[in-house]
C-alpha positions, 0 to 999 in steps of 0.5 A: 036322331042322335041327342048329341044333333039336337043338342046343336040344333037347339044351340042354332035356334036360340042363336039365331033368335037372339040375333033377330032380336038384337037387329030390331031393339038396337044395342044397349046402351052402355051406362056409366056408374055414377060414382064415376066423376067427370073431368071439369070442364075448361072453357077457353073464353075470354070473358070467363065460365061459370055455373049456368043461370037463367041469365048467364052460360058459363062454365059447367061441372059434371058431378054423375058419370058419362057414356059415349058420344054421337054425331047428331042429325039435324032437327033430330033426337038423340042419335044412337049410341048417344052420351048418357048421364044415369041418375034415374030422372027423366032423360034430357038431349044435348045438342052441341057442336054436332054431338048429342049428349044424353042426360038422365039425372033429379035437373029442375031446369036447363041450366041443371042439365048443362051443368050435370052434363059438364057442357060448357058455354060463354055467355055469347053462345045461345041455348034453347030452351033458355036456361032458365026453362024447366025440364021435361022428359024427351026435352032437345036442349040446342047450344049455338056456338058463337064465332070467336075473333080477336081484333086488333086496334089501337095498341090493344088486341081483344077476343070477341064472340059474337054472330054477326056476319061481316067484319063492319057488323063486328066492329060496330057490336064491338063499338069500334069506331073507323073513320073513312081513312082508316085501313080494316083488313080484312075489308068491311064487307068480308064475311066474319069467320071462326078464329079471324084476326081482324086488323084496324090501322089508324091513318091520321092525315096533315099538310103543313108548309115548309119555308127553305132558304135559297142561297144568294150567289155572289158576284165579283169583279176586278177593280183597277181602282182598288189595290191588290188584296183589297175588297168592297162589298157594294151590295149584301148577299140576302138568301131568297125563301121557297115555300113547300105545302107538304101533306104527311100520312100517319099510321097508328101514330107514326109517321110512314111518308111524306107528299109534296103538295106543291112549291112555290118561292116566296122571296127571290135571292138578292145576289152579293156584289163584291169588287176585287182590289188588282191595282199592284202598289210596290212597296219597299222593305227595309232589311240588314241587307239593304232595301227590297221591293216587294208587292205581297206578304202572305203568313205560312208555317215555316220548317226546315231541312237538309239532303241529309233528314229528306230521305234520300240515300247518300249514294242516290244520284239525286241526293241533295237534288231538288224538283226544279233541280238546283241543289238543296243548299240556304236559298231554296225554298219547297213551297205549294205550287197551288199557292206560291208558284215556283221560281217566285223570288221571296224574302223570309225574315230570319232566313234571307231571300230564296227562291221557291225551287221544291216540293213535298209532300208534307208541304201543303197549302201554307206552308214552306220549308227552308232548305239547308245544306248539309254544312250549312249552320242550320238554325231556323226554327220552327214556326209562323212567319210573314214572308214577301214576294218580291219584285214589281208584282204579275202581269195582268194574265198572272192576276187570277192565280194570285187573288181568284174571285171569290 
């Protein structure tokens, strides 16, 4: 057989032992240098980490080297390849959030491994063996994570870590007290989960009563007896009072709705009685130009014009033309036709007697506007000014467009 055959025969054999070997003691495990540091470890707690003691897991610092790590088995040691940790002491196993992490360095206790290893805790999370606990070669250490939830109540919002299994076992470790009313979101009986916000609403309830006023209503009537423009009251307006019981629903201290309960009146309203004076009494005045009869005075705003500032071209067929179409000329007056009704007869002290025979649409309510031909000597001047209507006074029919009832 030619050397050169034996030679990779040989190459095969020792091959092929090599593979068989490393089938049935498994991979090396892969070691670290311990002169490699670890990264310090962050923990995210609310309350704070720290060195691990017998009574307290918090915060742990790695001071050796790391190798990988592996997804751990139930009640089971190390899976390979596991996190191993070299310092040349015996080996202890981590079991924490589904990894297994191998520690072999000079720890005297739990809390010496943890720290060693750079695994982390808050002081809600459970660790056993205890911290405190000495180790042991081939020692399992089992870190239970606690739930973390943030609840919100009363204007605070604070991170809790804890085991329970509902919302009401939360609050109550956490010594939130809730009154029936109140409004818990989630419900009470709601499992308690990782990472669940968990919203308390305050509902404060109160009924109060409410006492509104009824307006009284006032009734008048015409009395022939008493003259025109003149009133009396026979009897005073008293309002009535109408209770209300209202219930008012707050949350966290803010008012969100009212609920009527229920009304009732208290008091009824006592009307107001009012006689109206229509008996018409002429009078007579006394003026340069001789004595007039009239039967009222009434106070306006008096202004004056002319065809010539109203507006109207020259030209227009109805220039100088009023409404009721006498010309606009001394002795037509643009009243209101709501408050002087057109063609009353009326005297203005200044201006002489004129009849109300215009409109416009500045003159509103009180207020009258003298017309002036454009020749005539235009010398009114603007301002307050009593007026009369003259002659014997309306007929009965014509009473309640003079003096409505009130």
């Amino acid at each position: 057989m030619p050397i050169r055959i034996i030679v990779h025969l040989a190459f095969l054999i020792t091959l092929a032992g090599f593979l068989l070997a490393w089938n049935q003691v498994g991979a090396p495990k892969t070691l670290i240098d311990v002169a490699s540091p670890l990264t310090e470890v962050e923990s995210t707690s609310s309350q704070g980490d720290g060195p691990l003691s017998p009574s307290n897991a918090v915060r742990l610092t790695a001071s050796v080297g790391l190798s990988t790590r592996t997804q751990a088995q139930p009640n089971s040691g190390p899976q390979g390849p596991a996190q191993l940790v070299k310092s040349g002491a015996v080996p202890v196993y981590i079991h924490d959030r589904g990894f297994v992490t191998e520690v072999d360095a000079p720890a005297k206790t739990v809390a010496d491994s943890l720290n060693i290893a750079g695994v982390g805790a808050r002081s809600a999370d459970r660790i056993y063996p205890p911290v405190g606990s000495p180790v042991s070669a081939g020692m399992h250490v089992h870190i239970q994570r606690a739930k973390h939830g943030v609840v919100e109540v009363d204007g605070k919002r604070e991170s809790v870590f804890s085991f329970v299994e509902t919302v009401a076992d939360l609050l109550k470790e956490a010594h939130v007290e809730i009154a029936p009313v109140d409004r818990v979101s989630p419900s009470l009986a709601a499992p308690f989960k990782d990472n669940m916000t968990v919203q308390v609403t305050r509902v404060k309830e109160e009924e109060f009563t409410l006492d509104i006023p009824i307006p009284y209503q006032t009734s008048s009537s015409y009395d022939d007896e008493l003259e025109f423009g003149v009133s009396r009251v026979d009897q005073a307006g008293e309002n009535g009072v109408k209770r209300e019981q209202v219930r008012v629903v707050y949350e966290n201290g803010q008012e969100v709705r009212r609920i009527l309960q229920k009304t009732w009146v208290v008091a009824e309203p006592t009307s107001r009685q009012v006689r109206v004076g229509a008996q018409i009494v002429p009078k007579v005045l006394m003026t340069a130009d001789g004595p007039m009869q009239y039967w009222r005075t009434m106070t306006v705003w008096a202004t004056w014009y002319s065809p010539a500032s109203s507006g109207t071209s020259p030209i227009d067929p109805n220039y100088g033309i009023t409404r009721s179409g006498l010309p606009a000329q001394k002795g037509v007056i643009a009243v209101d036709p709501r408050v002087i009704p057109l063609w009353s007869q009326l005297y203005v002290p200044g201006y002489g007697v004129g009849i109300a025979g215009d409109t416009g649409g500045g003159i509103r309510g009180k207020i009258i506007d003298l017309a002036y031909a454009d020749d005539d000597t235009q010398d009114w001047l603007t301002g307050p000014v009593e007026i009369y209507f003259l002659g014997p006074g309306p007929s009965p029919s014509e009473l309640p467009f003079y003096l409505p009832l009130p």
